[in-house]
C-alpha positions as CSV (number, residue, x, y, z in Angstrom):
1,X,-6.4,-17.6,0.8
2,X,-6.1,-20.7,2.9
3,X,-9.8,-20.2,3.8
4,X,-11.1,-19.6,-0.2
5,X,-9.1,-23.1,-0.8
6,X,-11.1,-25.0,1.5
7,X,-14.3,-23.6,0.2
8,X,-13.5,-23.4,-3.9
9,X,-10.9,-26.5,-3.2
10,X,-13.4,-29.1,-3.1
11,X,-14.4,-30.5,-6.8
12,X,-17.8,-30.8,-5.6
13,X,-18.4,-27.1,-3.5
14,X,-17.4,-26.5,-7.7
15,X,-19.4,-27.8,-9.4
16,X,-22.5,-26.9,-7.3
17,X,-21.8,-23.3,-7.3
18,X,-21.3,-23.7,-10.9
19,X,-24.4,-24.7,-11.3
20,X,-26.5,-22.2,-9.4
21,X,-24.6,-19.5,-11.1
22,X,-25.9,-21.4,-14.3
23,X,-29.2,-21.0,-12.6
24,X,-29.9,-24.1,-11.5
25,X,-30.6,-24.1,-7.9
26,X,-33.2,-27.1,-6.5
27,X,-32.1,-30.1,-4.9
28,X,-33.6,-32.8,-7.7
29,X,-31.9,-30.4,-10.9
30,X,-28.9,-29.7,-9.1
31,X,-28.7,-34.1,-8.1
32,X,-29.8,-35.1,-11.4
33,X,-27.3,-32.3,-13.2
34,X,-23.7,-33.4,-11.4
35,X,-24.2,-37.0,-10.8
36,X,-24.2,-36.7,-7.0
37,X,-26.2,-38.8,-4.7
38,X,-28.2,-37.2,-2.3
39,X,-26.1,-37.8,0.9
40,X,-23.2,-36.0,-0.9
41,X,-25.4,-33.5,-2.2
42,X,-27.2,-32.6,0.9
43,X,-24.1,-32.6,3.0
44,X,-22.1,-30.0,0.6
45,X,-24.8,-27.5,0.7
46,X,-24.9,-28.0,4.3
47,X,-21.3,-26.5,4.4
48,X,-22.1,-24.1,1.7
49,X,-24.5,-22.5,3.4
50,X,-22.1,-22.6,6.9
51,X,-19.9,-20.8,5.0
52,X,-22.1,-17.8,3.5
53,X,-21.7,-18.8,0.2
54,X,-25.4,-20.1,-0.6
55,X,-28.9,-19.1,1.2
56,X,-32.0,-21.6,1.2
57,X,-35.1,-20.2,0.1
58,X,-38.2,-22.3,0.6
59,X,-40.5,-22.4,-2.5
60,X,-42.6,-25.5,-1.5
61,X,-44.2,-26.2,2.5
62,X,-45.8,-29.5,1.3
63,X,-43.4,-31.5,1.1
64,X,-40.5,-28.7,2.3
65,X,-38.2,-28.1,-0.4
66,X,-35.6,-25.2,-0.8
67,X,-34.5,-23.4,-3.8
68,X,-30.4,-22.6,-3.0
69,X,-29.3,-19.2,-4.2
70,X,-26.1,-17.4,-3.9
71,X,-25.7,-15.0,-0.9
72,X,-24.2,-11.7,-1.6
73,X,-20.7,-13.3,-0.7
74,X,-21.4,-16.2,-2.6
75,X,-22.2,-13.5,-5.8
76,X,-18.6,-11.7,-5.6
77,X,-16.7,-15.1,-6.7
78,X,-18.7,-14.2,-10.0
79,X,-14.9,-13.3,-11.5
80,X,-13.8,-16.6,-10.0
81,X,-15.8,-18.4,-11.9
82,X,-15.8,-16.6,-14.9
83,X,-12.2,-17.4,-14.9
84,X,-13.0,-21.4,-14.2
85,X,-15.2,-21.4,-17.3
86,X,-12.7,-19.3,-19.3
87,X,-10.1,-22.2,-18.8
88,X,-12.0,-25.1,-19.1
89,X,-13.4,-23.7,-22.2
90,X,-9.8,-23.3,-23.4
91,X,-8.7,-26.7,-22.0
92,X,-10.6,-28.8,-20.1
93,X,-11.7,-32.3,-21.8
94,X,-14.9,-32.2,-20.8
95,X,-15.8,-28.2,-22.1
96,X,-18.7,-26.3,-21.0
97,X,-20.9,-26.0,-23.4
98,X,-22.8,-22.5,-22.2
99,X,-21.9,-19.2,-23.3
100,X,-21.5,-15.7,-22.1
101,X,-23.7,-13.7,-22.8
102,X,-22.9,-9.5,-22.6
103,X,-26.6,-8.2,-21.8
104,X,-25.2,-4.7,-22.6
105,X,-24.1,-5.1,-26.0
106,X,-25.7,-8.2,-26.7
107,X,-22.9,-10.2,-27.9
108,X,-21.7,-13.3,-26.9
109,X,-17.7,-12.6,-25.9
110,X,-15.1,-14.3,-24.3
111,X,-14.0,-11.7,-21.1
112,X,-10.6,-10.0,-21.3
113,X,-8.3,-10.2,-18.0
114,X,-6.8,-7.2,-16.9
115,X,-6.2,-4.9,-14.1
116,X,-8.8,-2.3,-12.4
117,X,-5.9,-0.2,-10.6
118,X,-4.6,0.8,-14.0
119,X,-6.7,-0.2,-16.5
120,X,-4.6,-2.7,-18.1
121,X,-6.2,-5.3,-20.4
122,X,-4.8,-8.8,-21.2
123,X,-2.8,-8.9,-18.0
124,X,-0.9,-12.2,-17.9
125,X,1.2,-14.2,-15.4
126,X,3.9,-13.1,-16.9
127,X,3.4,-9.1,-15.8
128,X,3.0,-9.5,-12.2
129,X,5.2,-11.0,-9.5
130,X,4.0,-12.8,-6.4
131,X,4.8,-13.4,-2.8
132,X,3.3,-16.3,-0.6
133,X,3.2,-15.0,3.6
134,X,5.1,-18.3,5.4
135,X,1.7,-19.1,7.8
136,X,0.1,-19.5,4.9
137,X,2.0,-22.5,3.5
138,X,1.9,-23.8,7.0
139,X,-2.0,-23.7,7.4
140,X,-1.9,-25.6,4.0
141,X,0.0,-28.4,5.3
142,X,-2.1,-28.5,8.0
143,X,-4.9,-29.0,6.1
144,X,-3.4,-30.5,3.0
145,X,-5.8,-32.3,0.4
146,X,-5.7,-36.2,-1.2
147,X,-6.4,-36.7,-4.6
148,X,-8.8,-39.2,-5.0
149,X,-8.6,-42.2,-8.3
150,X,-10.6,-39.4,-9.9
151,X,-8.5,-36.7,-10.0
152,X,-5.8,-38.7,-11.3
153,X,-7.9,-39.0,-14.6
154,X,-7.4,-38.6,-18.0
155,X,-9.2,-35.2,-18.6
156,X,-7.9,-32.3,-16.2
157,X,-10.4,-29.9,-15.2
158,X,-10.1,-26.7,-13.4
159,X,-11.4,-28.2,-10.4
160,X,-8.7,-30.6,-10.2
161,X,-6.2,-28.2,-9.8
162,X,-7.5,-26.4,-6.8
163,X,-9.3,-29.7,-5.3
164,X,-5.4,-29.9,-4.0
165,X,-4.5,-27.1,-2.2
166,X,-0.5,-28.2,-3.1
167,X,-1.3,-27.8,-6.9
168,X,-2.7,-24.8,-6.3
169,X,0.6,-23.1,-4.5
170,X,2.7,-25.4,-6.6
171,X,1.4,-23.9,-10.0
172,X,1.4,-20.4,-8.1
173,X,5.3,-21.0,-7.4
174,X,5.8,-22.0,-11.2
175,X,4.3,-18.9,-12.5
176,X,6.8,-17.3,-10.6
177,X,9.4,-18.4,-12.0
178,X,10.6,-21.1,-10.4
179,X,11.9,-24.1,-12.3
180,X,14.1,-26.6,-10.4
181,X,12.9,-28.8,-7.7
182,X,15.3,-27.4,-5.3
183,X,13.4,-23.9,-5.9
184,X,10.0,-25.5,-5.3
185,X,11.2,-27.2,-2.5
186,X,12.5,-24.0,-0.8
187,X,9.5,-21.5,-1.7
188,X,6.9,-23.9,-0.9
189,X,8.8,-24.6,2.7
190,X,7.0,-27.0,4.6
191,X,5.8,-29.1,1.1
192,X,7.9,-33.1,1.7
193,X,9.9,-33.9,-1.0
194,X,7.3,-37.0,-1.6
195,X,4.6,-35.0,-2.1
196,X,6.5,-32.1,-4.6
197,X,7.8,-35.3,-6.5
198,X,3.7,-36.0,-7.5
199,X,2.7,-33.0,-7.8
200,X,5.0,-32.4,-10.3
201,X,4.9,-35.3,-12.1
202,X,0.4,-34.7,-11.6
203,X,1.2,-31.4,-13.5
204,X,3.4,-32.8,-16.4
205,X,1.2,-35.6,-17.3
206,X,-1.6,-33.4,-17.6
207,X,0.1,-30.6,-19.6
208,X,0.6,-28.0,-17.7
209,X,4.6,-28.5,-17.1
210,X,6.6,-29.7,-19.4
211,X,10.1,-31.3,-18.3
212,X,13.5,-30.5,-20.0
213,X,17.1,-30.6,-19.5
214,X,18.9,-27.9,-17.7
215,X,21.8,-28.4,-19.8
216,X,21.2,-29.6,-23.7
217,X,22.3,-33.8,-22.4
218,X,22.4,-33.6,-18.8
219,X,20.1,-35.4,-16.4
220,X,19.2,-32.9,-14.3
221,X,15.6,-31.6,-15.2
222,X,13.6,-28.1,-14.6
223,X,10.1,-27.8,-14.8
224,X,8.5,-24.9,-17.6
225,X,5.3,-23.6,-17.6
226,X,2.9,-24.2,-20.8
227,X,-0.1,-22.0,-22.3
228,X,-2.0,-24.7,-20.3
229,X,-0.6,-23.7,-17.1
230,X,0.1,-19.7,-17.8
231,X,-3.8,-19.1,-18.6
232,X,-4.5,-20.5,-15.2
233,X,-3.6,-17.4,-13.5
234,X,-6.8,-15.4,-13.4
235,X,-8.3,-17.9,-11.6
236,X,-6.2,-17.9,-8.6
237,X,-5.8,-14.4,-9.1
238,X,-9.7,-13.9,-8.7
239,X,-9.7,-16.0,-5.9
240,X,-7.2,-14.5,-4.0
241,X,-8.8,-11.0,-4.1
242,X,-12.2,-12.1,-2.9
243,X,-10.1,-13.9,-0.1
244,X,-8.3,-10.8,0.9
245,X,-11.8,-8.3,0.3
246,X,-14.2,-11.1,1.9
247,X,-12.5,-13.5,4.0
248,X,-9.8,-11.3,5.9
249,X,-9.9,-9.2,8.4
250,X,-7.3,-7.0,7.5
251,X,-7.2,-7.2,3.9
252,X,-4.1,-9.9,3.3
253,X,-5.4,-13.7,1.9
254,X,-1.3,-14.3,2.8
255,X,-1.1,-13.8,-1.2
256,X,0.6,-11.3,-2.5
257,X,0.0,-10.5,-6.1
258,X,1.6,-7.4,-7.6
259,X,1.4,-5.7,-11.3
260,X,4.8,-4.7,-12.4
261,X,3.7,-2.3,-14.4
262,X,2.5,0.1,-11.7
263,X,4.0,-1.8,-8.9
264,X,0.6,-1.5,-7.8
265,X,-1.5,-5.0,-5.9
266,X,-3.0,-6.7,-8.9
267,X,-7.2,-5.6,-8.8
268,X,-8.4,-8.4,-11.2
269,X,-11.4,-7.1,-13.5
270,X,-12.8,-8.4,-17.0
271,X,-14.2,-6.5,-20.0
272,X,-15.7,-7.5,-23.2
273,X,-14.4,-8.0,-25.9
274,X,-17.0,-6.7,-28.3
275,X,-17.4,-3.7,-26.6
276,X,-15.2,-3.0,-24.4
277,X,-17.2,-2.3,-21.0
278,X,-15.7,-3.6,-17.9
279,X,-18.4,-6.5,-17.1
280,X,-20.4,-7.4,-14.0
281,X,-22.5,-10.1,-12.2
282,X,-25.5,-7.7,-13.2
283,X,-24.8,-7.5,-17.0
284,X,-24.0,-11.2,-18.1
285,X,-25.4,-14.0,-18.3
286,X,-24.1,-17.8,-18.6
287,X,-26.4,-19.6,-21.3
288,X,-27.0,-23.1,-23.5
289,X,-26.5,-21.9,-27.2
290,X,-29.8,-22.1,-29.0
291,X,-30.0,-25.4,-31.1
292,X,-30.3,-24.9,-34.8
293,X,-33.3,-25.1,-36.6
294,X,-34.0,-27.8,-38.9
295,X,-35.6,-26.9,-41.7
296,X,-38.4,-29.5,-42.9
297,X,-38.6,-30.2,-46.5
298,X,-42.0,-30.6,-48.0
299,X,-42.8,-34.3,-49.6
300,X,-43.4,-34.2,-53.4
């Protein structure tokens, strides 16, 4: 999991494999689309394509220029992102404006979470429980993130919560359950009481805990998860099974989730909602909605 945080835990990495699952994939559309400057630009694909995610295909030999497409790795964080859309759509202040599209049934939908290993649909955070391997919290402190003046703005977007690889295991720890600081501070481990003390205040200013008494009057405070924060969980959930399938060697990302229901690992999948059909890469399609027609009145 530490891995798949370095890669998908950069707001930029993102928003350009966003893009070219949106299907925009040369240099000028993909610089001219995000806002990026060219040194930026050129230097994440650079590490994008070190790290299997993206192939560059040539289309022009005068001048050179590549077209970037996804590699079949790249391809399998399809769910990922799915689930990144699926928030922001929900809750980002800046929302996407493209839709799904279900090539099978032809309907536009909004994807249904559930579980592959039993079938389940609408799984929530609330149905599994989690476990995060020590090494793993270590590796993040190694190579713990900064936010920058940007993610500190107004306007939370998915890719502000994993751009710090502390949110990300600090949300996970939430959705477990745990409330008090002291309980952060013991499941996250190697996490300095500084940097718990603004991640949690990050997360309650931006709506996704909310802070209240432990007692009705007392002083002491625990953190509670929101609807904000709760309908985060297929996207770290996605993540951390293309970790363990495409990253590991031995199957483990060092997160553990597990559906109660079956006491069975967690084996994210979405269907459609219109129809039912456990969706794929293969059968959808992200798309701009088709602007209305205006109608043009005739001059009398």
């Amino acid at each position: 999991m530490g891995h798949a945080l370095l890669i998908a835990g950069d707001r930029w990495n993102l928003q350009i494999v966003r893009a070219v699952f949106d299907g925009t994939g040369r240099f000028a559309q993909l610089r001219d689309e995000l806002g990026i400057s060219d040194a930026v630009l050129s230097h994440r694909l650079g590490r994008l394509i070190d790290d299997g995610i993206l192939d560059a295909h040539p289309y022009s030999t005068s001048p050179p220029r590549n077209e970037y497409r996804l590699t079949d790795l790249g391809g399998d964080l399809w769910p990922a992102f799915v689930a990144l859309w699926n928030w922001d759509r929900h809750w980002a202040f800046d929302r996407p404006t493209t839709h799904l599209r279900h090539l099978t049934c032809g309907h536009v939908i909004t994807p249904v979470f559930g579980c592959g290993g039993c079938q389940a649909i609408g799984v929530t955070a609330r149905d599994v429980r989690t476990d995060v391997d020590a090494p793993l919290l270590v590796d993040v402190a190694d190579r713990r993130s900064r936010r920058t003046a940007k993610d500190d703005a107004p306007g939370l977007d998915s890719s502000s919560v994993l751009a710090d690889r502390w949110s990300t295991f600090l949300l996970a720890a939430a959705l477990e359950g745990n409330r008090r600081f002291g309980d952060f501070r013991d499941r996250l481990g190697s996490i300095s009481p500084v940097t718990l003390t603004d991640r949690l205040a990050y997360f309650v200013d931006n709506g996704m805990l909310v802070r209240t008494p432990i007692v009705d009057g007392a002083r002491r405070q625990e953190y509670r998860t929101t609807p904000k924060s709760l309908d985060f969980f297929p996207v770290f959930a996605a993540l951390n099974t293309w970790a363990a399938r495409r990253l590991s060697e031995d199957g483990r990302s060092g997160l553990t989730i597990v559906h109660s229901a079956g006491e069975h690992l967690l084996e994210p999948r979405y269907t459609c909602n219109a129809c039912n059909a456990v969706l794929h890469r293969a059968d959808t399609e992200f798309r701009q909605p088709t602007p209305p027609v205006r109608l043009r009145t005739a001059r009398g």
